[in-house]
Backbone as JSON, one array per atom type, in Angstrom:
{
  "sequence": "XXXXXXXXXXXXXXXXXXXXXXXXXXXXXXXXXXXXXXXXXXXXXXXXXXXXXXXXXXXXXXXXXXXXXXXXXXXXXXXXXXXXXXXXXXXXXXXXXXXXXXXXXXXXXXXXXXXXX",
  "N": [[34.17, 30.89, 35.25], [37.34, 29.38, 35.32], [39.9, 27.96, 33.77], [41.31, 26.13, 34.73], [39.56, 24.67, 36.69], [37.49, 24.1, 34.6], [38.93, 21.99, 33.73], [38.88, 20.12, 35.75], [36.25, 19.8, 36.32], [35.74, 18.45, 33.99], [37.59, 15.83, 34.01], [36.25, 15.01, 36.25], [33.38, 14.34, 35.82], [34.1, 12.36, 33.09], [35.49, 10.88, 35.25], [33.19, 10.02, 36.5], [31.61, 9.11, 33.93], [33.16, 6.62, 33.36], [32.69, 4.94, 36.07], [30.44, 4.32, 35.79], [30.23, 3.17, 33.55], [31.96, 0.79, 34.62], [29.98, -0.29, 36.33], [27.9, -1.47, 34.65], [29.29, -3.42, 33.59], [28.91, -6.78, 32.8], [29.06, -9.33, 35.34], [31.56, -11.78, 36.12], [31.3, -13.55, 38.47], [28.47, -13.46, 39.22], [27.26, -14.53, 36.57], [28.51, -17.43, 36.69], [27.26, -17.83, 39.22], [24.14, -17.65, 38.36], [23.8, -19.27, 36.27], [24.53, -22.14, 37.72], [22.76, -21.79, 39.82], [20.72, -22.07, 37.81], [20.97, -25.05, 37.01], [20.73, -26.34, 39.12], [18.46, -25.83, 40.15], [17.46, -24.12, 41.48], [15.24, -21.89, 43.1], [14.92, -19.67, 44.57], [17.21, -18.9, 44.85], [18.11, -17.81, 41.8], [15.32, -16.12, 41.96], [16.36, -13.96, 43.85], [18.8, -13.48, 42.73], [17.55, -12.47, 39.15], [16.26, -10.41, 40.58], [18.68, -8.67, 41.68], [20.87, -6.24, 41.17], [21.43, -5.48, 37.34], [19.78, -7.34, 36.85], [19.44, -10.6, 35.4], [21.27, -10.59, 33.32], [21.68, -11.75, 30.67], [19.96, -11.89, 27.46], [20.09, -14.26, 26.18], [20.26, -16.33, 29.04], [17.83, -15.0, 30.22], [16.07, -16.3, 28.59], [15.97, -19.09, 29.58], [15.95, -19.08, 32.14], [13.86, -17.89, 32.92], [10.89, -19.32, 32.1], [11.03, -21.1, 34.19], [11.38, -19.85, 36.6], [8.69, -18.91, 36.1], [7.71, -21.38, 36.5], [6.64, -23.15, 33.63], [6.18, -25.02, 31.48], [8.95, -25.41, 29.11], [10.48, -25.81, 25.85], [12.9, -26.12, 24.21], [12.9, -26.74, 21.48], [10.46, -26.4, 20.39], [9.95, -23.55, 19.72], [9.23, -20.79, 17.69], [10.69, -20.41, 15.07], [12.18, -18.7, 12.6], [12.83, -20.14, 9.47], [15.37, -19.88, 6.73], [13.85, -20.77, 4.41], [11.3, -20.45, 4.64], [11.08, -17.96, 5.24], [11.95, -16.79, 2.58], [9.38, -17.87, 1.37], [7.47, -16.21, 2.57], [8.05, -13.75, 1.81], [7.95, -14.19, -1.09], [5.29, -14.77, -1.02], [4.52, -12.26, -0.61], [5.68, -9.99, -2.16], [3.83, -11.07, -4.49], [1.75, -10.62, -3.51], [1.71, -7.49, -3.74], [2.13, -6.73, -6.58], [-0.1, -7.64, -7.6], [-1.95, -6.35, -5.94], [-0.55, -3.37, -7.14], [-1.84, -3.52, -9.98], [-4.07, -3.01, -10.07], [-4.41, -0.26, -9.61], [-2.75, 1.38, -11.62], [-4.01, 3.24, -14.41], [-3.51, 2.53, -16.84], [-3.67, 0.03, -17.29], [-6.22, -0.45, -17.38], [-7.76, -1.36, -19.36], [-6.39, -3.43, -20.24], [-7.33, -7.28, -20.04], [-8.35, -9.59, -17.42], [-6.56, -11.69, -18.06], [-3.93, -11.05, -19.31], [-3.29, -9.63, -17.31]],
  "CA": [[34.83, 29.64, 35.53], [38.16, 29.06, 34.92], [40.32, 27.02, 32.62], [41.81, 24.79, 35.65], [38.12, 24.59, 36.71], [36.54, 22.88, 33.4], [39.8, 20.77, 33.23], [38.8, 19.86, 37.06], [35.12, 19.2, 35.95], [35.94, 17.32, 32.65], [37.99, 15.0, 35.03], [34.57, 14.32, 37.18], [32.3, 13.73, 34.54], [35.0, 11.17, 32.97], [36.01, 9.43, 36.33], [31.78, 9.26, 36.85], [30.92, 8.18, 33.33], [33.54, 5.25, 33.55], [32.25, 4.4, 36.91], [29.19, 4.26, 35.16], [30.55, 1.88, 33.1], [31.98, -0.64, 35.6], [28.74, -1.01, 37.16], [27.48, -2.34, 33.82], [29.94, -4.97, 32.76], [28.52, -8.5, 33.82], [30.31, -10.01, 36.84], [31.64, -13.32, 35.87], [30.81, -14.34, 39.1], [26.74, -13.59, 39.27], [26.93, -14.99, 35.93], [28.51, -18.58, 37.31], [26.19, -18.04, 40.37], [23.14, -18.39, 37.79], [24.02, -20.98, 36.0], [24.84, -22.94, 38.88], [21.2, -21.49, 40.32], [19.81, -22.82, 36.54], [21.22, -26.0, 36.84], [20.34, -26.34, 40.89], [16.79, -25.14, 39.68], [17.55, -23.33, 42.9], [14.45, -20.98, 42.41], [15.16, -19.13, 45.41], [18.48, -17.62, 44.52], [17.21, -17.25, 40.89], [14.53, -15.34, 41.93], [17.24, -13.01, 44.22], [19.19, -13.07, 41.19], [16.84, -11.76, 39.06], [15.7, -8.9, 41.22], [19.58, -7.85, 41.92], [21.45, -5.58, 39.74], [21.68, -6.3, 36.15], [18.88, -8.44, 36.36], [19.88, -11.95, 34.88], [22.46, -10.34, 32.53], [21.89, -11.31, 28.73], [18.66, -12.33, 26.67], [19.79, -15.77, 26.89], [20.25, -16.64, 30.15], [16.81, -15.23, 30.64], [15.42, -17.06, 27.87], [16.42, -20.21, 29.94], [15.71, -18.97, 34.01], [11.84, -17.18, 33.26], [10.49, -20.23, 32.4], [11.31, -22.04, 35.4], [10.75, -19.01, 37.62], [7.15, -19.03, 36.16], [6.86, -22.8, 36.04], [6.51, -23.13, 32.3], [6.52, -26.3, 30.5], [9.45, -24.66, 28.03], [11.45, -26.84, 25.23], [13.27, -25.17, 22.87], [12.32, -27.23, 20.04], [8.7, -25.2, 20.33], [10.55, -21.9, 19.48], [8.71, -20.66, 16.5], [12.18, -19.97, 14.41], [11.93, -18.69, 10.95], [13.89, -20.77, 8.55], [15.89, -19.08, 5.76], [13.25, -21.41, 3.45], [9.99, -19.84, 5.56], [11.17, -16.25, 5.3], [11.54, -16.68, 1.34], [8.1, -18.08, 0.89], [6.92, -15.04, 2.9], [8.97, -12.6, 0.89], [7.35, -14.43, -2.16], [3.64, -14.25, -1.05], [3.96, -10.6, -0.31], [5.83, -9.55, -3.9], [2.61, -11.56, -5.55], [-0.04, -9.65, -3.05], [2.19, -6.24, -3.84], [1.54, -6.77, -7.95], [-2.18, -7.73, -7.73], [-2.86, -4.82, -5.94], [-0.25, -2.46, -7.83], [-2.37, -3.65, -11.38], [-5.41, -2.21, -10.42], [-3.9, 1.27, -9.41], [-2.77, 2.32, -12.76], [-4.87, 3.32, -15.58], [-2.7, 2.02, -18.44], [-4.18, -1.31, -16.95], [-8.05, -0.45, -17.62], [-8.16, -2.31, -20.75], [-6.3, -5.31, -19.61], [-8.53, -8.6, -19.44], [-7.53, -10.34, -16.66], [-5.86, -12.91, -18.59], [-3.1, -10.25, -19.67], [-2.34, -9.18, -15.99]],
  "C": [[36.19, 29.66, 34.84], [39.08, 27.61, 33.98], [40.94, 25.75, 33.68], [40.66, 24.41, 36.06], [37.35, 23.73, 35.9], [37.17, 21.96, 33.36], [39.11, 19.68, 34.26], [37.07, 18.88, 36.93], [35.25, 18.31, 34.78], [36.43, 16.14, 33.14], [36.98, 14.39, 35.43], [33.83, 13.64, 36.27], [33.1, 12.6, 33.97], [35.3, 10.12, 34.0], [34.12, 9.1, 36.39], [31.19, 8.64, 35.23], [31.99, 6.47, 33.31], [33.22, 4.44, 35.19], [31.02, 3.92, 36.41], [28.94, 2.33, 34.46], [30.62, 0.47, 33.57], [30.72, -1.41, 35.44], [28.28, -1.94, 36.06], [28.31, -3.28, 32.97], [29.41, -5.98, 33.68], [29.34, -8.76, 34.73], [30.11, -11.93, 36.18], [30.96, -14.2, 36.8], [28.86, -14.29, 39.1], [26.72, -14.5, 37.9], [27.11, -16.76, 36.4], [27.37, -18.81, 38.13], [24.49, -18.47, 39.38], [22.82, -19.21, 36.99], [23.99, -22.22, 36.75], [23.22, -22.89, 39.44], [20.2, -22.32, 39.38], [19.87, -24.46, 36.87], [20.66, -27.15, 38.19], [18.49, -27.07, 40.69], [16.94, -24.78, 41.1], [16.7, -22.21, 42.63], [14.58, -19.67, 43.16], [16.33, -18.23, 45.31], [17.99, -17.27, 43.27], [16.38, -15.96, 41.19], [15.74, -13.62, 42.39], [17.94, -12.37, 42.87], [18.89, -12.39, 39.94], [16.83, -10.36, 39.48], [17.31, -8.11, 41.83], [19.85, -6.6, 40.9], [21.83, -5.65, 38.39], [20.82, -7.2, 35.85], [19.81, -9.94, 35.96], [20.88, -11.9, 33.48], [22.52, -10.05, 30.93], [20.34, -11.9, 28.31], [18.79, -13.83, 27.26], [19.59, -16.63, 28.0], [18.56, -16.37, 30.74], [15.74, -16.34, 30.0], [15.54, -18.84, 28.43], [15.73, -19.77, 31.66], [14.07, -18.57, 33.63], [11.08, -18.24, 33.65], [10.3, -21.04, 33.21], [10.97, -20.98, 36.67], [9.27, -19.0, 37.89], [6.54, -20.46, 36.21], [5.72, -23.54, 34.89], [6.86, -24.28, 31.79], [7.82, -25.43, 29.13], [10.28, -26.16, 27.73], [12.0, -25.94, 24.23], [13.21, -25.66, 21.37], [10.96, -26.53, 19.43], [8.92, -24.03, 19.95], [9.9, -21.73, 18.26], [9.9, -19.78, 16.12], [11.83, -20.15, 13.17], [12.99, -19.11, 10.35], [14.3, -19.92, 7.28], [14.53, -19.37, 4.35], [11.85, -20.61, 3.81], [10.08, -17.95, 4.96], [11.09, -15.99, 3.68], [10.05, -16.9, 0.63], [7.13, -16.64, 1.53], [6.9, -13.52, 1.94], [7.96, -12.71, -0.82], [6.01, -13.99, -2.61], [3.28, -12.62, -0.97], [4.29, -9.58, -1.68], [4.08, -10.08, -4.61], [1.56, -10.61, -4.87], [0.41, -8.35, -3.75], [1.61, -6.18, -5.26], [0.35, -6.76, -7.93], [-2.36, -6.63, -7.27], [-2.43, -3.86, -6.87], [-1.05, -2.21, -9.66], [-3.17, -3.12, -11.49], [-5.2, -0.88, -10.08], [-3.32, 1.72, -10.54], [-3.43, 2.45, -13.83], [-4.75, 3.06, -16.59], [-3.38, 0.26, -18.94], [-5.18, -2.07, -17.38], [-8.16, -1.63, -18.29], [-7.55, -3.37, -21.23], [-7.57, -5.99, -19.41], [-7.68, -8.9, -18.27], [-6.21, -11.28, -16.49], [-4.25, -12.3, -18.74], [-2.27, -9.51, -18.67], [-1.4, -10.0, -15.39]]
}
């Protein structure tokens, strides 16, 4: 193969991975179109929508159309969302389980009472 040859192929591969690309940037418009579909509750394009290319685009947007596709009582107040306050008490209980067990795994421990752990 020649050196005008790989340049010729390096070219291809570049013009096809940015074609690549395109395809996967959102389209403003499908995105309007399902909003507009959300807001409709047009289930019928939705559903199309959905099953096109890209699917329904980002997390959120689905996190908003499923529900209604499947005919889901959804509220977003029901979201089980860990609070910064939740995640510390977790963090807490699991340091205290980690010690209790780590006390009885070393032998320096033995002759600890309880009282002393």
């Amino acid at each position: 193969m020649t050196v005008r040859n790989r340049k010729r192929k390096k070219k291809k591969v570049k013009k096809n991975k940015l074609n690549l690309l395109k395809k996967n940037v959102p389209s403003e418009d499908k995105y309007e179109k399902i909003v507009a579909s959300f807001k409709c509750q047009d289930l019928e394009s939705l559903r199309e929508l959905a099953l096109s290319e890209r699917g329904l685009l980002s997390n959120g947007l689905r996190k908003k159309v499923w529900p209604l596709l499947l005919g889901v009582e959804y509220d977003n107040r029901n979201l089980d969302v860990q609070t910064d306050e939740s995640r510390k008490r977790v963090r807490l209980n699991q340091v205290e389980q980690d010690v209790n067990r780590s006390m009885f795994q070393f032998t320096i421990c033995e002759g600890f009472t309880e009282e002393k752990r």
